[in-house]
C-alpha positions as a Markdown table, in Angstrom:
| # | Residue | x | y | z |
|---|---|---|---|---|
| 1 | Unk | 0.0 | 0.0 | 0.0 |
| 2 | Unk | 2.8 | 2.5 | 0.8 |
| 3 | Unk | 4.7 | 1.5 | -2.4 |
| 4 | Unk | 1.1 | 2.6 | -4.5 |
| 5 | Unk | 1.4 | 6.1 | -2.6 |
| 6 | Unk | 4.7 | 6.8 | -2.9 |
| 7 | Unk | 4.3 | 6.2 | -7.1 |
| 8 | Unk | 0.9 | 8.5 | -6.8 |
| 9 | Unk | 3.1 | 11.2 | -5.9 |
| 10 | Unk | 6.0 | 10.8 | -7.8 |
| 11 | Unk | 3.3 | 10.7 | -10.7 |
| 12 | Unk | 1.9 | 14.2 | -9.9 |
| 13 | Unk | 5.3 | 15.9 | -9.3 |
| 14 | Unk | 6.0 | 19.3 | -11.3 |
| 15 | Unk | 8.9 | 21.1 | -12.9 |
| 16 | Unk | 9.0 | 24.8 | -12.5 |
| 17 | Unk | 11.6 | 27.8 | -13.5 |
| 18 | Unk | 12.1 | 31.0 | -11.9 |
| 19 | Unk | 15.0 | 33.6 | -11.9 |
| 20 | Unk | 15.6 | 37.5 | -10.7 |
| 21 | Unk | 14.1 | 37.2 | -7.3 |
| 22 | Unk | 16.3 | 40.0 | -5.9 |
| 23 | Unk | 15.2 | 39.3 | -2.0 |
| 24 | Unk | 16.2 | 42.2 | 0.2 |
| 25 | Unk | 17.8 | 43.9 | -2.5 |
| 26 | Unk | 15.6 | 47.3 | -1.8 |
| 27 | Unk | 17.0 | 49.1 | -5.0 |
| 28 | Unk | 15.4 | 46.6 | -7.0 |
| 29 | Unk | 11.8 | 47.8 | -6.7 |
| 30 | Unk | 12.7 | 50.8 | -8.1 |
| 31 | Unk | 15.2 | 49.8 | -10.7 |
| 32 | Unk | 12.5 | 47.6 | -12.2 |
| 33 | Unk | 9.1 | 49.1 | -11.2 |
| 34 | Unk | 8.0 | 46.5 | -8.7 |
| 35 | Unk | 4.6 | 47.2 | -7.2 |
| 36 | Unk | 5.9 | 46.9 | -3.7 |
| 37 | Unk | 6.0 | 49.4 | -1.0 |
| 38 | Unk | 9.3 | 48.3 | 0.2 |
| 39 | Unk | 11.3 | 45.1 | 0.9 |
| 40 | Unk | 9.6 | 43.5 | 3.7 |
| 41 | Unk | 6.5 | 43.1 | 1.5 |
| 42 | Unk | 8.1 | 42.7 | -1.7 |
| 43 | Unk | 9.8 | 39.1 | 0.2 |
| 44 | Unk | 7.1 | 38.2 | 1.8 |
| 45 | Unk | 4.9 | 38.1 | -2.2 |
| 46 | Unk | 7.5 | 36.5 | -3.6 |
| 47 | Unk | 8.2 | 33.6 | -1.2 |
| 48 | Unk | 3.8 | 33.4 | -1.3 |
| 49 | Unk | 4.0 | 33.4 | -4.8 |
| 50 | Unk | 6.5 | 30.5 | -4.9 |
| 51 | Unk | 5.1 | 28.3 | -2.8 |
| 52 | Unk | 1.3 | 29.0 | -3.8 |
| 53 | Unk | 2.6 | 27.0 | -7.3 |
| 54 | Unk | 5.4 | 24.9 | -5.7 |
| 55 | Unk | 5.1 | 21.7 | -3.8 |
| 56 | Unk | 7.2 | 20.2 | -1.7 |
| 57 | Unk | 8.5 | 17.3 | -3.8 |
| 58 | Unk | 8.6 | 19.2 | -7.0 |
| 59 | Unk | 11.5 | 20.7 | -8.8 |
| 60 | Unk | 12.8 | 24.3 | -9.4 |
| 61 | Unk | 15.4 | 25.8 | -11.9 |
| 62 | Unk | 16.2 | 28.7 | -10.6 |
| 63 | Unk | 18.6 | 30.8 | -12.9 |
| 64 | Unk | 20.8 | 33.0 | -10.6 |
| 65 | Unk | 20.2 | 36.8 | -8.8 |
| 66 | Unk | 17.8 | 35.4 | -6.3 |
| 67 | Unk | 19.1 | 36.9 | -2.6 |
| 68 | Unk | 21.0 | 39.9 | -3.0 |
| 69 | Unk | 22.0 | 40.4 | 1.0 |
| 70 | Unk | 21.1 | 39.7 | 4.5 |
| 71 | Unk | 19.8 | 36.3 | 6.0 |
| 72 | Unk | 19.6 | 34.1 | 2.5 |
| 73 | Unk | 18.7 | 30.9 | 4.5 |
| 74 | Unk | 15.6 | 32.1 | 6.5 |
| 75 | Unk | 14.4 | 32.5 | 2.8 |
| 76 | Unk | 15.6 | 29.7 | 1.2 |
| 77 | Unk | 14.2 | 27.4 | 4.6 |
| 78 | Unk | 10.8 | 28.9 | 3.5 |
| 79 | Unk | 10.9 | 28.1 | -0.6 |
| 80 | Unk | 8.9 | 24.8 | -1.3 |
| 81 | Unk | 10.9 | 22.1 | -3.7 |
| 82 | Unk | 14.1 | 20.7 | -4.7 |
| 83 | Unk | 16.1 | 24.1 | -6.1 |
| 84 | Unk | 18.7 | 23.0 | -8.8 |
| 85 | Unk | 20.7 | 26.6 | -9.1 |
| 86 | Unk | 22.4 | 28.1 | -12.2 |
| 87 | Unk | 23.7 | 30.8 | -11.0 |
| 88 | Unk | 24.2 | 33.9 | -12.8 |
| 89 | Unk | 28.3 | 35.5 | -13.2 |
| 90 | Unk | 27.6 | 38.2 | -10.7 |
| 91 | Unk | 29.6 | 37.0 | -7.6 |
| 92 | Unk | 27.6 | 39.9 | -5.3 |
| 93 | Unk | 24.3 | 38.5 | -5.9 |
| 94 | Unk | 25.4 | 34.9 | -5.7 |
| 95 | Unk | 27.9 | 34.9 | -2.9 |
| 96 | Unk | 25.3 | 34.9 | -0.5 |
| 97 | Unk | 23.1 | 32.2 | -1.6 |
| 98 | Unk | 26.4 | 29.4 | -2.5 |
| 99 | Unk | 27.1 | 29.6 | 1.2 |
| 100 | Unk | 24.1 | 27.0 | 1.8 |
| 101 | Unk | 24.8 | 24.6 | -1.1 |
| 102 | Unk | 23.3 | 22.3 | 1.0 |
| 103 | Unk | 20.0 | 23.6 | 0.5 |
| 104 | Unk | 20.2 | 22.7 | -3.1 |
| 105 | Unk | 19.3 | 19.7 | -4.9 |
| 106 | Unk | 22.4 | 20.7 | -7.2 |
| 107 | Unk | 24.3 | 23.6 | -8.2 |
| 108 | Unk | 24.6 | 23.4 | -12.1 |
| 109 | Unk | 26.8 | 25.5 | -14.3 |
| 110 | Unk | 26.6 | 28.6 | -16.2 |
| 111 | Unk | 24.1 | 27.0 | -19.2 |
| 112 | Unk | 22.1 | 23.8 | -18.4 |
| 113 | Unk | 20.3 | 21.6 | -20.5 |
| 114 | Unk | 16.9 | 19.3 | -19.4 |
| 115 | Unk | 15.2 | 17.2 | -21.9 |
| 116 | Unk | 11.6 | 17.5 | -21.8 |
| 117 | Unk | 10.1 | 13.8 | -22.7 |
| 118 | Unk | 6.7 | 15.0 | -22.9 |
| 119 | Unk | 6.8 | 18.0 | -25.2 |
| 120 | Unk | 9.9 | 16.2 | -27.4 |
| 121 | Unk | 11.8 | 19.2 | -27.0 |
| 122 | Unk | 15.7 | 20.0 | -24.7 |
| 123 | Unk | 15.1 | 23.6 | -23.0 |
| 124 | Unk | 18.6 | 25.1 | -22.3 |
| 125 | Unk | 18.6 | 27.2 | -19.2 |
| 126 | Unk | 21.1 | 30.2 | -18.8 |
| 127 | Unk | 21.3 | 33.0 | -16.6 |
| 128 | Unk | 22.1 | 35.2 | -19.6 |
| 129 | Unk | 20.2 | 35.3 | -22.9 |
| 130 | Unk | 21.9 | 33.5 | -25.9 |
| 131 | Unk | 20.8 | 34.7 | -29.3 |
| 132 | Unk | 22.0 | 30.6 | -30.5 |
| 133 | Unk | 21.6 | 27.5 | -28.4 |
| 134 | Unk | 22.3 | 23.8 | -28.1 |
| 135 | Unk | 19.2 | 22.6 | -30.7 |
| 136 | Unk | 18.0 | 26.0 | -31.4 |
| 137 | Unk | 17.8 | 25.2 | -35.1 |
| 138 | Unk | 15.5 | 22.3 | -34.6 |
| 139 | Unk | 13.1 | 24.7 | -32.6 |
| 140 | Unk | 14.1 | 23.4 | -29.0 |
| 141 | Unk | 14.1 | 26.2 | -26.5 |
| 142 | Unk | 15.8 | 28.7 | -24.0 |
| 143 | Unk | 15.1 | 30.4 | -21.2 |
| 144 | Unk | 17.0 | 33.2 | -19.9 |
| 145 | Unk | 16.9 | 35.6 | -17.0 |
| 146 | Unk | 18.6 | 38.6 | -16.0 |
| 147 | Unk | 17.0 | 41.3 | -18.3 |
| 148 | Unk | 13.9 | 41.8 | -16.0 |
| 149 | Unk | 11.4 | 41.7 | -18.7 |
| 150 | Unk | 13.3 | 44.5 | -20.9 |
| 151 | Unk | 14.5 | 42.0 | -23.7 |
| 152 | Unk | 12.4 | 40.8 | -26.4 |
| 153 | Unk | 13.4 | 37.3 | -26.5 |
| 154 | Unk | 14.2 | 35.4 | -29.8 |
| 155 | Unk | 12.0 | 32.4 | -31.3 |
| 156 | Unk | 11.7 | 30.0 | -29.2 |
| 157 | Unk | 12.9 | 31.7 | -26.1 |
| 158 | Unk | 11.5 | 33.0 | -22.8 |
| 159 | Unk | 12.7 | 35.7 | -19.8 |
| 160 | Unk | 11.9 | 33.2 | -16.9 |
| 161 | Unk | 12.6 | 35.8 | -14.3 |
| 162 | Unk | 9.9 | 36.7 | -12.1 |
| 163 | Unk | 9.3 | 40.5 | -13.5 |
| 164 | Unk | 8.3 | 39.1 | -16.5 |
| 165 | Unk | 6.3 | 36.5 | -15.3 |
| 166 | Unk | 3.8 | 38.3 | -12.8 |
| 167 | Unk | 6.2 | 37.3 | -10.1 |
| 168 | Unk | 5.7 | 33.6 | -9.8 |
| 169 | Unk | 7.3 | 30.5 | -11.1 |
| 170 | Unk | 6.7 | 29.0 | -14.7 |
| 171 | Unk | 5.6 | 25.9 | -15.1 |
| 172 | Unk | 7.1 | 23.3 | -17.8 |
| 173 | Unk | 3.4 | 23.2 | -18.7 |
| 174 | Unk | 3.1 | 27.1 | -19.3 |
| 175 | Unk | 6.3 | 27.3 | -20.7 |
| 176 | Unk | 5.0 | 25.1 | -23.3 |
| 177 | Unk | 2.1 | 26.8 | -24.0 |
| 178 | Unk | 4.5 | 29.9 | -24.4 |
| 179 | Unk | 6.7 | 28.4 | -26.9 |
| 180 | Unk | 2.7 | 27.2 | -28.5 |
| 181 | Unk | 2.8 | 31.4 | -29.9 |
| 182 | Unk | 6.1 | 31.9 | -30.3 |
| 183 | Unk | 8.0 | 31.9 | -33.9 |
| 184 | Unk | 10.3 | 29.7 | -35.1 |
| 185 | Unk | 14.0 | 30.1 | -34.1 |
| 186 | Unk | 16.2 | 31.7 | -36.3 |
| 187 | Unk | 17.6 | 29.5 | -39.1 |
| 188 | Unk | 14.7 | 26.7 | -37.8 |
| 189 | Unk | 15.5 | 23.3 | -40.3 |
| 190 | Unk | 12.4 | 21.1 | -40.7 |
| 191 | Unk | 13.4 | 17.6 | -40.3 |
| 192 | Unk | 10.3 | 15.0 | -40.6 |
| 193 | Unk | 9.8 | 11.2 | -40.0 |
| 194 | Unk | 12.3 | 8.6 | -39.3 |
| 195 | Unk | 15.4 | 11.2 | -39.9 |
| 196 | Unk | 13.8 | 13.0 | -37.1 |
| 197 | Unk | 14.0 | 10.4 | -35.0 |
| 198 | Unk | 17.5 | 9.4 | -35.4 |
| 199 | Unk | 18.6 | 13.1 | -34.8 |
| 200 | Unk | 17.1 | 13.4 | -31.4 |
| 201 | Unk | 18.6 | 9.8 | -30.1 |
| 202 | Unk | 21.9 | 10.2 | -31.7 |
| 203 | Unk | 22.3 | 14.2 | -31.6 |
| 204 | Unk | 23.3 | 16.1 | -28.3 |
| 205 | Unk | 25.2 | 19.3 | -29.7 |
């Protein structure tokens, strides 16, 4: 009986991406227009809006800037999920977050790739936005963070940061509904059938 419950769960888990949090950076609600009156409350919505989407067990890419100063692990002891963090170059917004590594499922590098089985498509996750990525010309897709909404993103590519996402997380599922309107990327080659196929088992580049 507990074996049958524990695959329930597993069945229902979700996969989410967020970026650009900013927590107790006060500057920030200024620099970007943030309908908060000040830091305290601007916290407080995000870590609400985090968890009203994220459950425990589910998983999180979260793509660097997120604490800016003060206590990062009161915050990061209140986020729901398993956090795998790409952090961004900026050693002042990250420095304070990498001190509790243990707090994350795993650290990843600069640009991380995840292979989405049910949407047949890899999503390459950077801090940064790339104008070409891993797949790109066979219409798989990117999100980026660290423009705060203020880039218009190319093709099949998304600002996953929370300005430009009415400050919660994205689900893989709204992601994909996203990418559903978005154009083709740049230099997109149509590849049908059995050829198609073969690419996606044989081709990592």
């Amino acid at each position: 009986m507990k074996e049958k419950v524990k695959k329930i769960k597993e069945r229902h888990m979700s996969e989410f991406v967020t970026a650009d949090q900013h927590f107790n950076h006060k500057n920030i609600i200024q620099f970007c227009q943030r309908p908060f009156k000040d830091v305290d409350e601007m916290n407080e919505a995000l870590i609400i809006n985090w968890n009203a989407k994220v459950r425990e067990n589910d998983t999180v890419y979260c793509l660097g800037d997120m604490v800016w100063q003060g206590d990062a692990r009161e915050i990061l002891d209140r986020l729901n999920g398993k956090i795998l963090y790409v952090p961004s170059k900026e050693w002042t917004h990250e420095r304070i977050v990498l001190k509790y590594r243990d707090r994350f499922e795993k650290v990843e590098s600069l640009t991380t790739i995840k292979v989405i089985k049910k949407y047949g498509v890899y999503i390459t996750f950077c801090h940064y936005c790339l104008r070409t990525w891993p797949k790109s010309h066979y219409n798989h897709w990117h999100i980026f963070a660290h423009s705060h909404g203020k880039l218009e993103p190319i093709g099949k590519s998304w600002d996953g940061g929370v300005d430009n996402n009415n400050f919660f997380p994205l689900s893989f599922d709204e992601i994909a509904k996203i990418m559903e309107d978005r154009p083709d990327n740049p230099g997109y080659v149509r590849i049908r059938g059995f050829y198609r196929q073969k690419l996606d088992e044989e081709e990592i580049e």
